[in-house]
mmCIF file of the C-alpha atoms, coordinates in Angstrom:
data_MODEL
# 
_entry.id   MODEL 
# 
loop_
_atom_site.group_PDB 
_atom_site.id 
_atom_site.type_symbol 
_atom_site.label_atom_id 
_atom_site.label_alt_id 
_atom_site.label_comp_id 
_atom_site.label_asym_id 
_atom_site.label_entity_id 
_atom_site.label_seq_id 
_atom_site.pdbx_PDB_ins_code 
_atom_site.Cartn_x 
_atom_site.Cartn_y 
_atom_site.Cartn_z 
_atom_site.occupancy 
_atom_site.B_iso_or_equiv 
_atom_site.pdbx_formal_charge 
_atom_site.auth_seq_id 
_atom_site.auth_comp_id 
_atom_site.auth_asym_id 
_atom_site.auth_atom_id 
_atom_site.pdbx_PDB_model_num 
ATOM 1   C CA . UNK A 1 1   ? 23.858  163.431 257.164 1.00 0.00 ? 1   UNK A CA 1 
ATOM 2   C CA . UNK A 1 2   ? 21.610  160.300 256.718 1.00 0.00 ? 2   UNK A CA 1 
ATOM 3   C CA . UNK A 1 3   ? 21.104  159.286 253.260 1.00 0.00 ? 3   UNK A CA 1 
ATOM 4   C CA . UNK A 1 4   ? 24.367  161.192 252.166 1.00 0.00 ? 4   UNK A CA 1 
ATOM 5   C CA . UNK A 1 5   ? 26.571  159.702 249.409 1.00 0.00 ? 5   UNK A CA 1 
ATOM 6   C CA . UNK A 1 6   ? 30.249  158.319 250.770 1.00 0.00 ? 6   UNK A CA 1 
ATOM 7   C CA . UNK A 1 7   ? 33.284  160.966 249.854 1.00 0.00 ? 7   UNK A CA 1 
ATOM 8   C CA . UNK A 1 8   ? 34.602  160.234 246.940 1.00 0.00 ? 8   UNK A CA 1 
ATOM 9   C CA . UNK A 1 9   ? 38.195  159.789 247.130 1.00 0.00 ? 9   UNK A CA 1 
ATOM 10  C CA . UNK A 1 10  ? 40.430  160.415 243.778 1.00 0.00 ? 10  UNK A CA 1 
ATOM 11  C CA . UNK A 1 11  ? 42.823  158.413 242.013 1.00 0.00 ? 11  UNK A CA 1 
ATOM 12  C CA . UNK A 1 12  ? 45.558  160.500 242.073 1.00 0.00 ? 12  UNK A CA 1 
ATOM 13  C CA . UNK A 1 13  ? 45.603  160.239 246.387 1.00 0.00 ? 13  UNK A CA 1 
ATOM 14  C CA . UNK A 1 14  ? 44.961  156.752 246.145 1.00 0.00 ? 14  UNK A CA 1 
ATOM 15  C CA . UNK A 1 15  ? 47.981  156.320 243.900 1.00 0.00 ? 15  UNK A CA 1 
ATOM 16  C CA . UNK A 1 16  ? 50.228  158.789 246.690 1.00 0.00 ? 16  UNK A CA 1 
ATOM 17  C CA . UNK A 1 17  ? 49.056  156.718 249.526 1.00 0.00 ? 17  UNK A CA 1 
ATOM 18  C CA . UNK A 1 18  ? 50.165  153.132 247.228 1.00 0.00 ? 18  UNK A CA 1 
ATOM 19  C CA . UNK A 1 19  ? 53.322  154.768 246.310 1.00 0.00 ? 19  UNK A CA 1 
ATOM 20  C CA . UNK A 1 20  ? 54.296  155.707 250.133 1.00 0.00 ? 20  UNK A CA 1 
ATOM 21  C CA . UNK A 1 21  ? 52.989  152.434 251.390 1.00 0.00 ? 21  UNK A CA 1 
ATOM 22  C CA . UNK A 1 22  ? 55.891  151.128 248.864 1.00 0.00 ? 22  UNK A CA 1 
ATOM 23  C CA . UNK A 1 23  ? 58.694  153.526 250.154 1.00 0.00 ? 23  UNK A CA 1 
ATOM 24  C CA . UNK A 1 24  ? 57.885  152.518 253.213 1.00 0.00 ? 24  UNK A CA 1 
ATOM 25  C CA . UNK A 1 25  ? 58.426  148.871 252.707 1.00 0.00 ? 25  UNK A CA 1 
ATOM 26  C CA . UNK A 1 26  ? 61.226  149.298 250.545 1.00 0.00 ? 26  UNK A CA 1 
ATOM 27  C CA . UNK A 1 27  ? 62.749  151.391 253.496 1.00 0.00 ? 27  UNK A CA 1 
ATOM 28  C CA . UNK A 1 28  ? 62.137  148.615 256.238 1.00 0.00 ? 28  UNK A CA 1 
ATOM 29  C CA . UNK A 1 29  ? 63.597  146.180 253.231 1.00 0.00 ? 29  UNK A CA 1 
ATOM 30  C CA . UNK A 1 30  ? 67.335  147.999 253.049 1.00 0.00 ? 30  UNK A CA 1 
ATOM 31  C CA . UNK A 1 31  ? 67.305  149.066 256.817 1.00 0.00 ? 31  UNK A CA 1 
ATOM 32  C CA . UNK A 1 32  ? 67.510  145.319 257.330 1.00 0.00 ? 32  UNK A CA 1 
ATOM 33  C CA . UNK A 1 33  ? 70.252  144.959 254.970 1.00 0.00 ? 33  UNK A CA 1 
ATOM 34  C CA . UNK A 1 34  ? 72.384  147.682 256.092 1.00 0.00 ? 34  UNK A CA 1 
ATOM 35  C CA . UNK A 1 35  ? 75.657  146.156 257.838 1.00 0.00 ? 35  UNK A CA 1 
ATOM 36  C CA . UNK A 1 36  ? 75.893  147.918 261.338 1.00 0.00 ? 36  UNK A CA 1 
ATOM 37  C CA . UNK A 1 37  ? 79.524  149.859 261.859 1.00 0.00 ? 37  UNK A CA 1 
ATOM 38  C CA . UNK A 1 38  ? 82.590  147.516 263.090 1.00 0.00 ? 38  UNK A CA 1 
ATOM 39  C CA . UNK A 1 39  ? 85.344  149.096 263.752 1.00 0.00 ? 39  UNK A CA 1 
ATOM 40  C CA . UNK A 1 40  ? 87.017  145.887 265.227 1.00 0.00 ? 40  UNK A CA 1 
ATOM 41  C CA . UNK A 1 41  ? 86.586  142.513 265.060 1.00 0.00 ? 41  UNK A CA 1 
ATOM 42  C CA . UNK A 1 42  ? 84.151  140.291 263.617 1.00 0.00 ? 42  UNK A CA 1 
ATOM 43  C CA . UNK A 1 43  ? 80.608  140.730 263.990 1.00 0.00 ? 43  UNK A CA 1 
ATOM 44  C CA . UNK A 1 44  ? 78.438  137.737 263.283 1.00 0.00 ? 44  UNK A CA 1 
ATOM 45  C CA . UNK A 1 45  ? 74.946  137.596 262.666 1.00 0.00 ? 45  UNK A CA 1 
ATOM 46  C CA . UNK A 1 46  ? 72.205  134.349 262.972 1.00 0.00 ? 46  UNK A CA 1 
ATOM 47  C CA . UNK A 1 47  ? 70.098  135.280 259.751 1.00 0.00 ? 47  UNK A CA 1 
ATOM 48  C CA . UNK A 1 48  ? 71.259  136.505 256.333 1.00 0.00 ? 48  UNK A CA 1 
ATOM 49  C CA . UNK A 1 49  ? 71.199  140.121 255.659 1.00 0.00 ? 49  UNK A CA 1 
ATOM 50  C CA . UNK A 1 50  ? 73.030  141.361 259.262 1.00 0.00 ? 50  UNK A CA 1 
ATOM 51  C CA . UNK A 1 51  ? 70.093  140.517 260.774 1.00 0.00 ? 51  UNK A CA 1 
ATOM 52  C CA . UNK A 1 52  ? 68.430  138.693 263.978 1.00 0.00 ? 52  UNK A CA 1 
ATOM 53  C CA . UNK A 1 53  ? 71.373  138.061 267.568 1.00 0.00 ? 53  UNK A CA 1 
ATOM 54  C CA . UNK A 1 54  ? 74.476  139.129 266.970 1.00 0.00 ? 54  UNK A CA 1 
ATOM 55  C CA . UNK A 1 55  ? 77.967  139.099 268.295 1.00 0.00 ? 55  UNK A CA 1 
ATOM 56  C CA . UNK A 1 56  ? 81.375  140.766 268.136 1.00 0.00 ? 56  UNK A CA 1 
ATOM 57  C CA . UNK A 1 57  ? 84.798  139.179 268.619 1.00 0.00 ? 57  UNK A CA 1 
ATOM 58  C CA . UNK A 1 58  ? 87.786  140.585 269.042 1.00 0.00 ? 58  UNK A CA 1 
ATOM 59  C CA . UNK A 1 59  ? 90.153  137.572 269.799 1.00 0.00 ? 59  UNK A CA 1 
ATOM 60  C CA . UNK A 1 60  ? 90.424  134.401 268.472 1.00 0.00 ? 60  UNK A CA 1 
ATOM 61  C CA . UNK A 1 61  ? 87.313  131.874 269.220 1.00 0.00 ? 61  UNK A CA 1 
ATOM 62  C CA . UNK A 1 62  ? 89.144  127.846 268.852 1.00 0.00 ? 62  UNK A CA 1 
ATOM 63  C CA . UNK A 1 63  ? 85.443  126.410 270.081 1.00 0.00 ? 63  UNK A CA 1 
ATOM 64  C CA . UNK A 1 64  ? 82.473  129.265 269.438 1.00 0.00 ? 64  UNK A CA 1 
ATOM 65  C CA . UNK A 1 65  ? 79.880  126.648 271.727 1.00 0.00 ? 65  UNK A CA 1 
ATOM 66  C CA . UNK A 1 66  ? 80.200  128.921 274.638 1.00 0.00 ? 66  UNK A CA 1 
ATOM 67  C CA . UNK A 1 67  ? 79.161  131.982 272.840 1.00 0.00 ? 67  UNK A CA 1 
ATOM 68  C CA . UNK A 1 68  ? 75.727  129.965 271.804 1.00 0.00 ? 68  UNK A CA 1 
ATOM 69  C CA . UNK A 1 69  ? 76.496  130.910 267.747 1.00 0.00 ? 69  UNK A CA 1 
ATOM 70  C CA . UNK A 1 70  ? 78.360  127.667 266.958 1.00 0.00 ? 70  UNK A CA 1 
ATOM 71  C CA . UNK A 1 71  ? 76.757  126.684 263.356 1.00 0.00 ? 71  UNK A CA 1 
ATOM 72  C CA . UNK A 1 72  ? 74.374  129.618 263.651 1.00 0.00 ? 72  UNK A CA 1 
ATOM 73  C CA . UNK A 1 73  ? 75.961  132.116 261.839 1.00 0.00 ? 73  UNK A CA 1 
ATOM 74  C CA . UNK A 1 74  ? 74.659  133.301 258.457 1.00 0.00 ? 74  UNK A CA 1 
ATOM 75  C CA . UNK A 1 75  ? 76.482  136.566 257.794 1.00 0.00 ? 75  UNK A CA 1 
ATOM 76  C CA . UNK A 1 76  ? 78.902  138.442 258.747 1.00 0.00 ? 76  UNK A CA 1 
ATOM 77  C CA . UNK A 1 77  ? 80.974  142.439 259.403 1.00 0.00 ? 77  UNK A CA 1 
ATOM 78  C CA . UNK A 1 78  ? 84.613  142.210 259.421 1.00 0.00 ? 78  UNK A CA 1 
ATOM 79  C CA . UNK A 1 79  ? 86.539  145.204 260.729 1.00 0.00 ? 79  UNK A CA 1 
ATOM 80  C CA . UNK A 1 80  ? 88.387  148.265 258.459 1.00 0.00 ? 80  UNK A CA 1 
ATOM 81  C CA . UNK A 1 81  ? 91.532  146.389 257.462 1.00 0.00 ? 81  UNK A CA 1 
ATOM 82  C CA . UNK A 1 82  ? 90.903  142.958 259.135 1.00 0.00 ? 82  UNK A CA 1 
ATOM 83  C CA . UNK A 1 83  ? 91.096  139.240 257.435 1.00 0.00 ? 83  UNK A CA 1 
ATOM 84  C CA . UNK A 1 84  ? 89.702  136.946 259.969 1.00 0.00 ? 84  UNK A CA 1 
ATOM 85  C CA . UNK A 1 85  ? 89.907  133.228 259.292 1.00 0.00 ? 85  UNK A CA 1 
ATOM 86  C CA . UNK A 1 86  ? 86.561  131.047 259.496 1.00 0.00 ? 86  UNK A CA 1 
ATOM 87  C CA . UNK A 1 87  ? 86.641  127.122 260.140 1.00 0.00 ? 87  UNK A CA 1 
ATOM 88  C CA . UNK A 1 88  ? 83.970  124.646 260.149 1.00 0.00 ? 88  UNK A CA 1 
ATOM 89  C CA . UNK A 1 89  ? 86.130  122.628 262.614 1.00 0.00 ? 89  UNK A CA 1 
ATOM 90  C CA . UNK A 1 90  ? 86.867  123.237 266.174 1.00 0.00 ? 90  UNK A CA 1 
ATOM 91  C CA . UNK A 1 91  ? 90.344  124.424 266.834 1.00 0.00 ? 91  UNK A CA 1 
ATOM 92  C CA . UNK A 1 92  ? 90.668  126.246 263.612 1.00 0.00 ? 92  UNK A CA 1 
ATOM 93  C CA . UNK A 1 93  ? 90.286  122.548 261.622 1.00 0.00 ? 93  UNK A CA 1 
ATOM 94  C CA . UNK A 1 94  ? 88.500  121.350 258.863 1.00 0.00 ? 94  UNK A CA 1 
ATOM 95  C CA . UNK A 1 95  ? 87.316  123.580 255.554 1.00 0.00 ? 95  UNK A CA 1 
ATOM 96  C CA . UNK A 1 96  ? 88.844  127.169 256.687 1.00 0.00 ? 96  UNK A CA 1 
ATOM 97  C CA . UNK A 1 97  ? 88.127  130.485 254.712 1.00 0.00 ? 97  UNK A CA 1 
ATOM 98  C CA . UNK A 1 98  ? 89.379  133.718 255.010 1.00 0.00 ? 98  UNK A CA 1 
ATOM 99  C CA . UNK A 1 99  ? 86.958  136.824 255.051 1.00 0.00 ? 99  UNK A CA 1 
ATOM 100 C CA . UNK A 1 100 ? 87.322  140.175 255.195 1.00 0.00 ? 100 UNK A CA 1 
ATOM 101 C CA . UNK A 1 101 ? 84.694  143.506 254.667 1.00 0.00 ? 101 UNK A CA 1 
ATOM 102 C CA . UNK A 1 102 ? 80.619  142.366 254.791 1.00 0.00 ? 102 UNK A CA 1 
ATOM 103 C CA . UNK A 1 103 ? 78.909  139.325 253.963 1.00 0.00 ? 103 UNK A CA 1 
ATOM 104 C CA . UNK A 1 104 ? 75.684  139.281 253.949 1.00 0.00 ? 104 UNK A CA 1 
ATOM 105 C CA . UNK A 1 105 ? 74.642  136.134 252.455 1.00 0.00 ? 105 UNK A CA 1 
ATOM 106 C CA . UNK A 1 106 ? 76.652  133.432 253.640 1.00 0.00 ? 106 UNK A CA 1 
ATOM 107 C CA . UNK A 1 107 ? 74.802  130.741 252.164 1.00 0.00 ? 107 UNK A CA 1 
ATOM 108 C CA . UNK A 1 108 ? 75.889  131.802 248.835 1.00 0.00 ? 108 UNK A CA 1 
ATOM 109 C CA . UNK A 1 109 ? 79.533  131.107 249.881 1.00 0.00 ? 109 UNK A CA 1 
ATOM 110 C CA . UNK A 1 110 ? 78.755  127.322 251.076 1.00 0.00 ? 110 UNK A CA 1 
ATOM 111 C CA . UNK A 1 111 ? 79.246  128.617 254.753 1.00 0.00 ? 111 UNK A CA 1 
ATOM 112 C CA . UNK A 1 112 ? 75.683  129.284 256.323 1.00 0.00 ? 112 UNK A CA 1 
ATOM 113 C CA . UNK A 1 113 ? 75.460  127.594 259.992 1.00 0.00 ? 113 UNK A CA 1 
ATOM 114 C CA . UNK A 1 114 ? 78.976  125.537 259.324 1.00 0.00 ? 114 UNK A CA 1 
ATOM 115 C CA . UNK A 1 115 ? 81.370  128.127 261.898 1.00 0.00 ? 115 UNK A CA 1 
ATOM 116 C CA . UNK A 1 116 ? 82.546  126.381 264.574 1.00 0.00 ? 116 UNK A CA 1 
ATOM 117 C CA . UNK A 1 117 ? 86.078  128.388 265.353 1.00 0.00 ? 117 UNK A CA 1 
ATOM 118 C CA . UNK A 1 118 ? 87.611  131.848 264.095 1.00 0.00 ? 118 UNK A CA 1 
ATOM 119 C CA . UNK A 1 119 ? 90.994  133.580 264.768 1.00 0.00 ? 119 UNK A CA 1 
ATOM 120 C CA . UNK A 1 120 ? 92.230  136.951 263.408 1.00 0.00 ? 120 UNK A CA 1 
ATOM 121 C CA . UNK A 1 121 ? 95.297  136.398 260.678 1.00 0.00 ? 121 UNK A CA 1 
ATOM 122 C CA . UNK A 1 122 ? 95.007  140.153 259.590 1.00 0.00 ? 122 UNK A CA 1 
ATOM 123 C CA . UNK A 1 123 ? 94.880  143.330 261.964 1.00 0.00 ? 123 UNK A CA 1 
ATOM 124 C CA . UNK A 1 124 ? 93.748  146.411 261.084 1.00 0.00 ? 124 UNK A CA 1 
ATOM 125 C CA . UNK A 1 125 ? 94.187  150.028 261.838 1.00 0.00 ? 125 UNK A CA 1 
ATOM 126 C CA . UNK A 1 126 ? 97.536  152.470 261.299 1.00 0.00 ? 126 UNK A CA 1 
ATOM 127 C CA . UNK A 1 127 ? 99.373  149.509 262.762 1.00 0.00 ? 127 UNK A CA 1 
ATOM 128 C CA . UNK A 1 128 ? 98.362  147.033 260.143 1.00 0.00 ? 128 UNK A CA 1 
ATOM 129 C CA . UNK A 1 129 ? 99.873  143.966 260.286 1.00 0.00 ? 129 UNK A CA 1 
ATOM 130 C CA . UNK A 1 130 ? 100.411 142.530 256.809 1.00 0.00 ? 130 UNK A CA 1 
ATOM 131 C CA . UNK A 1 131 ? 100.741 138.517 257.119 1.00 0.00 ? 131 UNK A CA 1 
ATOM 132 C CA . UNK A 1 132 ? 103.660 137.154 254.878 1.00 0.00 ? 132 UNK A CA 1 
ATOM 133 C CA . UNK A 1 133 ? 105.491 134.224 255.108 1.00 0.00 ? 133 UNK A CA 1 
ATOM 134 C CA . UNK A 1 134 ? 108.214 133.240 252.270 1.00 0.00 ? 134 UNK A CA 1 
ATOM 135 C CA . UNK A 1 135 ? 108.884 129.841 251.661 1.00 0.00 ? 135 UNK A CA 1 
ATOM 136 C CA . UNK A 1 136 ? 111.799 128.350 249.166 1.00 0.00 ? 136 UNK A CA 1 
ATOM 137 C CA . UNK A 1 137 ? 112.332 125.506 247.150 1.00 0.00 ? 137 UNK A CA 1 
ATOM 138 C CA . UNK A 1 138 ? 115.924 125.602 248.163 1.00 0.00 ? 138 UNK A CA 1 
ATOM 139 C CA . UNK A 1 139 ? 117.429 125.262 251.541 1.00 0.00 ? 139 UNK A CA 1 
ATOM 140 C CA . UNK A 1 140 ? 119.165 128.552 252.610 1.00 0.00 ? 140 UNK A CA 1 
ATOM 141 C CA . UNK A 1 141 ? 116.349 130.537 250.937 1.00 0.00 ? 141 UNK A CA 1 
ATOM 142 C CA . UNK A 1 142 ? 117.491 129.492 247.559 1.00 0.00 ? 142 UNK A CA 1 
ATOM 143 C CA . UNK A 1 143 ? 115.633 128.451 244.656 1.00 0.00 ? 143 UNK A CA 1 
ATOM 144 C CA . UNK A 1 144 ? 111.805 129.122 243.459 1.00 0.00 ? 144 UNK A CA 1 
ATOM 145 C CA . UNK A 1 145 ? 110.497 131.555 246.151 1.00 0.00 ? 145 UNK A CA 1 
ATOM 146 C CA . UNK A 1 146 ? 106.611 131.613 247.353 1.00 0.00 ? 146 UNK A CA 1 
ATOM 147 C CA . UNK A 1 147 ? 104.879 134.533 249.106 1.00 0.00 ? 147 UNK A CA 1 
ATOM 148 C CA . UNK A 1 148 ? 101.966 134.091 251.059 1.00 0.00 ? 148 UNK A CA 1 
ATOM 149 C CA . UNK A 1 149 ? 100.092 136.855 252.508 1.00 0.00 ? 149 UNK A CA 1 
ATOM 150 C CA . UNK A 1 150 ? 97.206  134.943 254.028 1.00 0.00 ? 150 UNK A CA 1 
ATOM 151 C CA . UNK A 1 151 ? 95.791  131.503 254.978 1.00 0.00 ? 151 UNK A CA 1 
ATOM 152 C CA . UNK A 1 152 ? 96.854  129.373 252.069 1.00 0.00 ? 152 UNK A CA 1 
ATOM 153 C CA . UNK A 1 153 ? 94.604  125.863 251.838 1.00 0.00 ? 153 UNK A CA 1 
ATOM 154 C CA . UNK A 1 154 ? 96.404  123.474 249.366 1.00 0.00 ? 154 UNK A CA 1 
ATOM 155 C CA . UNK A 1 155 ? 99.482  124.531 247.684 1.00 0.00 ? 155 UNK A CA 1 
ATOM 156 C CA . UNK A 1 156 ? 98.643  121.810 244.797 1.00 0.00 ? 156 UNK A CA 1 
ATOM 157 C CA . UNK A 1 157 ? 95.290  124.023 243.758 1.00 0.00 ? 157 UNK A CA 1 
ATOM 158 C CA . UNK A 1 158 ? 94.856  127.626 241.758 1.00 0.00 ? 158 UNK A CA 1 
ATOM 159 C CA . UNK A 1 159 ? 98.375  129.877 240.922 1.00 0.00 ? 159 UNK A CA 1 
ATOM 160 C CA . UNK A 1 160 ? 100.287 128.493 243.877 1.00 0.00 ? 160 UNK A CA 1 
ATOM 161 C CA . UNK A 1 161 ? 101.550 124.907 242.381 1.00 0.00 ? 161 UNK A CA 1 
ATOM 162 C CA . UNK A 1 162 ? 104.331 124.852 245.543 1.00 0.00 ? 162 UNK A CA 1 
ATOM 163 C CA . UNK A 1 163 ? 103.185 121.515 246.773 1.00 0.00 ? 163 UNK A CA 1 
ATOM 164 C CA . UNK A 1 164 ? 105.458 119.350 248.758 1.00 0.00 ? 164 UNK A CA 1 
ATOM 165 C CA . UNK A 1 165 ? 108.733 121.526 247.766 1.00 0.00 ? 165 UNK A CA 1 
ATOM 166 C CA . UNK A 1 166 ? 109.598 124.028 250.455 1.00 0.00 ? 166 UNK A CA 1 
ATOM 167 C CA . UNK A 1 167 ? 112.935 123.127 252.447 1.00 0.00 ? 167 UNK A CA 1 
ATOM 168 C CA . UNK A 1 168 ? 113.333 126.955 253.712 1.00 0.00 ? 168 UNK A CA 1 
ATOM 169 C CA . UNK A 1 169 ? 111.369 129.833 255.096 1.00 0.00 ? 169 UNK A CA 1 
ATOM 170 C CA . UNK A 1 170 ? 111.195 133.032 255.899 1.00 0.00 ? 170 UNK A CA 1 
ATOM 171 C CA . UNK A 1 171 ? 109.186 134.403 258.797 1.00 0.00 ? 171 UNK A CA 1 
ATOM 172 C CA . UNK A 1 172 ? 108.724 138.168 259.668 1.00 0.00 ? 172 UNK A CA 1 
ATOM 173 C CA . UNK A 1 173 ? 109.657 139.496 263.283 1.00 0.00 ? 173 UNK A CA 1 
ATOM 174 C CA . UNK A 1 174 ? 106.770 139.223 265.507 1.00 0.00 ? 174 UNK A CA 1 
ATOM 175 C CA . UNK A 1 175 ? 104.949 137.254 263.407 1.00 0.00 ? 175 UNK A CA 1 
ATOM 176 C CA . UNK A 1 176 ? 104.003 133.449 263.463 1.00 0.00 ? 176 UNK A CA 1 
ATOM 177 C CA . UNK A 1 177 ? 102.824 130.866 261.115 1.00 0.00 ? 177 UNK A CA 1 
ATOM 178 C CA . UNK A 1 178 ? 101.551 127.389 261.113 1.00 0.00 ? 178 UNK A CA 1 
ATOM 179 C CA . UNK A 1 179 ? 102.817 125.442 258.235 1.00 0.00 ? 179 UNK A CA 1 
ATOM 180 C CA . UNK A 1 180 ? 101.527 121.980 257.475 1.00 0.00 ? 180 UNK A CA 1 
ATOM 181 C CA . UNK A 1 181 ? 102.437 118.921 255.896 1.00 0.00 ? 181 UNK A CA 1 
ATOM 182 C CA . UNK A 1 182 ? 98.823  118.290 254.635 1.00 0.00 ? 182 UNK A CA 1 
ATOM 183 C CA . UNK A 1 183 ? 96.488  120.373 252.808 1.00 0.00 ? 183 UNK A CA 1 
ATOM 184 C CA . UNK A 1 184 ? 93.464  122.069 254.905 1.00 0.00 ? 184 UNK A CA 1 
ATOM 185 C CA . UNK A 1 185 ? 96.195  122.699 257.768 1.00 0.00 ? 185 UNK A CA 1 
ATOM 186 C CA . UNK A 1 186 ? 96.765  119.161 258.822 1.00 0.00 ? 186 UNK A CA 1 
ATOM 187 C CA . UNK A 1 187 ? 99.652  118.170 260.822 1.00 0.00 ? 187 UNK A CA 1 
ATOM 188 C CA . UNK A 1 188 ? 101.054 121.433 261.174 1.00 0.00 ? 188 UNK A CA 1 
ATOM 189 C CA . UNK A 1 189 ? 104.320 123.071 262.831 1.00 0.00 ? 189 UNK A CA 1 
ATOM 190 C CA . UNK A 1 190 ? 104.255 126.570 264.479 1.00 0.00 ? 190 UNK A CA 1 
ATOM 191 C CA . UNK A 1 191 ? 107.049 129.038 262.905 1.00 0.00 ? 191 UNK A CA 1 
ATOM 192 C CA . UNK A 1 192 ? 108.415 132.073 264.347 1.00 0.00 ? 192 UNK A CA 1 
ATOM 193 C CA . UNK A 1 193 ? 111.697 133.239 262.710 1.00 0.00 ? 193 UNK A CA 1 
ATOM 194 C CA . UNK A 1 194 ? 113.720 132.274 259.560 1.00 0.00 ? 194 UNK A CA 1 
ATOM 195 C CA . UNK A 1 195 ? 114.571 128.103 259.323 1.00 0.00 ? 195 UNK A CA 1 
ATOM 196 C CA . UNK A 1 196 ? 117.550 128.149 256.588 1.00 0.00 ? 196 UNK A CA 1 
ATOM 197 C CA . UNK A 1 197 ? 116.746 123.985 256.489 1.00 0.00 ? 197 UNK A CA 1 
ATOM 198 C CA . UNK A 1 198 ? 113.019 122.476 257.181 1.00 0.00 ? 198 UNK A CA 1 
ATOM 199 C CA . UNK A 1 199 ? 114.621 119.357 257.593 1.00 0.00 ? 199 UNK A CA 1 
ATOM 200 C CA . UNK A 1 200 ? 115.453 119.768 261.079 1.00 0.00 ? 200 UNK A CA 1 
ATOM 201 C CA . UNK A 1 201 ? 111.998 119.888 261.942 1.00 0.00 ? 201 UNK A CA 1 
ATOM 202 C CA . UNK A 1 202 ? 111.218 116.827 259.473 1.00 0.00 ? 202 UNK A CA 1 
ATOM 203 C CA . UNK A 1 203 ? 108.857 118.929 257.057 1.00 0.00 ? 203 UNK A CA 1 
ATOM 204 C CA . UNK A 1 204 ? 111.761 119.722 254.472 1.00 0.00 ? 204 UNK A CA 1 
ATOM 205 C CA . UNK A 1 205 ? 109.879 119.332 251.056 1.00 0.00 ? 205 UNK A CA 1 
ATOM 206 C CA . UNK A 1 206 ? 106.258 117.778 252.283 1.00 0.00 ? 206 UNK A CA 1 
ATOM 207 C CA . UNK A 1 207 ? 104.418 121.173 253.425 1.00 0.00 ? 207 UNK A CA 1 
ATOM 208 C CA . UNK A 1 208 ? 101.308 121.818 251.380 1.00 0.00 ? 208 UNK A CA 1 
ATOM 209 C CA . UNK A 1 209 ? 99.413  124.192 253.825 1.00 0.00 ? 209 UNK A CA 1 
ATOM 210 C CA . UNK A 1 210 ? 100.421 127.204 255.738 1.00 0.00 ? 210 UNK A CA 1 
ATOM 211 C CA . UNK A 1 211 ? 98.498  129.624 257.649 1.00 0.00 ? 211 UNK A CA 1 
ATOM 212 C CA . UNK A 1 212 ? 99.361  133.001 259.706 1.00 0.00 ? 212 UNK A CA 1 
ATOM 213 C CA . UNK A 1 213 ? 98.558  133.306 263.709 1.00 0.00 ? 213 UNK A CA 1 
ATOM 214 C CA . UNK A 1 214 ? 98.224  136.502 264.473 1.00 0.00 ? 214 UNK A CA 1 
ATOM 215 C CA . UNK A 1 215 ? 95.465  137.667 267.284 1.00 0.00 ? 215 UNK A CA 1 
ATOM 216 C CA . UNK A 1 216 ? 95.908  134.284 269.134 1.00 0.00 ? 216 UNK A CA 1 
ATOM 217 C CA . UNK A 1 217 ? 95.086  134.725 272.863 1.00 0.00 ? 217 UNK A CA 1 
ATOM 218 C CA . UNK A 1 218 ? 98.253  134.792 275.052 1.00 0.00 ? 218 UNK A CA 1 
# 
């Protein structure tokens, strides 16, 4: 009616429509952050917090150019079970790291838009298939014994002090490793099966690097 007063609206539904406004947000906020389901593979996001493109691998990527997400990835879903293996160097060189479960925030682990290659060194699943590689101070697998079950940088750093010292490993069935004579996986020697002597292929005592290969493309 003309002249009429405006309804007056109370406080108490002004402070249930504030409140939902904030639910609401809050909702969007986490929906953003949930990780989506992997159940294979790595799945690699541009932006922090699983969001923005996305992709999935399943086998190992030496050059990730092609797939238009080389230095563009800023978190990251790693299948049930999985350890995949991220480089900032084509070919699986340079800094590598090994990741498994969610990461949402790789800029707080020094790796936001560095990838350049990744490769699977764990599998998951009822037919896991545990990495290990032994390596001895001794030839003949004797001596001080080392067991690695993943990508191992620099034997000279943290609790592994094996630098420059194997002269035998140990390899399981089926499985193959690349061990190096420098640290970060330089100069590096694929192994298959037990070598009772690394001095036939001229690494015997100067290996400081070793990482598994499993998931490489045939």
């Amino acid at each position: 009616m003309p002249g009429s007063l405006p309804r007056r609206v109370s406080p108490r539904v002004i402070r249930t429509s504030i409140l939902l406004s904030l639910v609401g947000i809050a909702s969007a906020t986490l929906a953003g952050q949930r990780p989506p389901n992997t159940s294979a593979g790595i799945t690699v996001f541009e932006d922090v917090n699983f969001a923005g493109n996305r992709a999935t691998f399943v086998r190992d990527t030496p050059d990730l150019r092609p797939s238009r997400f080389d230095k563009r990835i800023s978190s990251i879903v790693v299948g049930p079970g999985e350890l995949w293996e991220v480089c900032d160097g084509r070919d699986y060189s340079g800094r590598c790291e090994a990741f498994s479960g969610e990461v949402p925030d790789l800029v707080r682990r020094n790796w936001n838009d560095k990838i350049q290659s990744l490769r699977l060194v764990r599998s998951g699943g009822a037919g896991n298939r545990v990495a290990r590689i032994e390596l001895f101070a001794g030839t003949r697998y004797s001596g001080q014994r080392l067991i690695l079950n993943g990508p191992t940088p620099d034997f000279s750093k943290g609790d592994v002090k094996f630098n420059d010292r194997a002269m035998s490993v140990r390899v399981p069935a089926g499985q193959s490793w690349e061990i190096c004579v420098g640290a970060n996986y330089d100069d590096c020697r694929v192994i298959d099966r037990d070598v009772p002597d690394l001095a036939t292929l001229g690494i015997s005592r100067v290996v400081s690097s070793a990482r598994p290969r499993f998931g490489r493309d045939r």
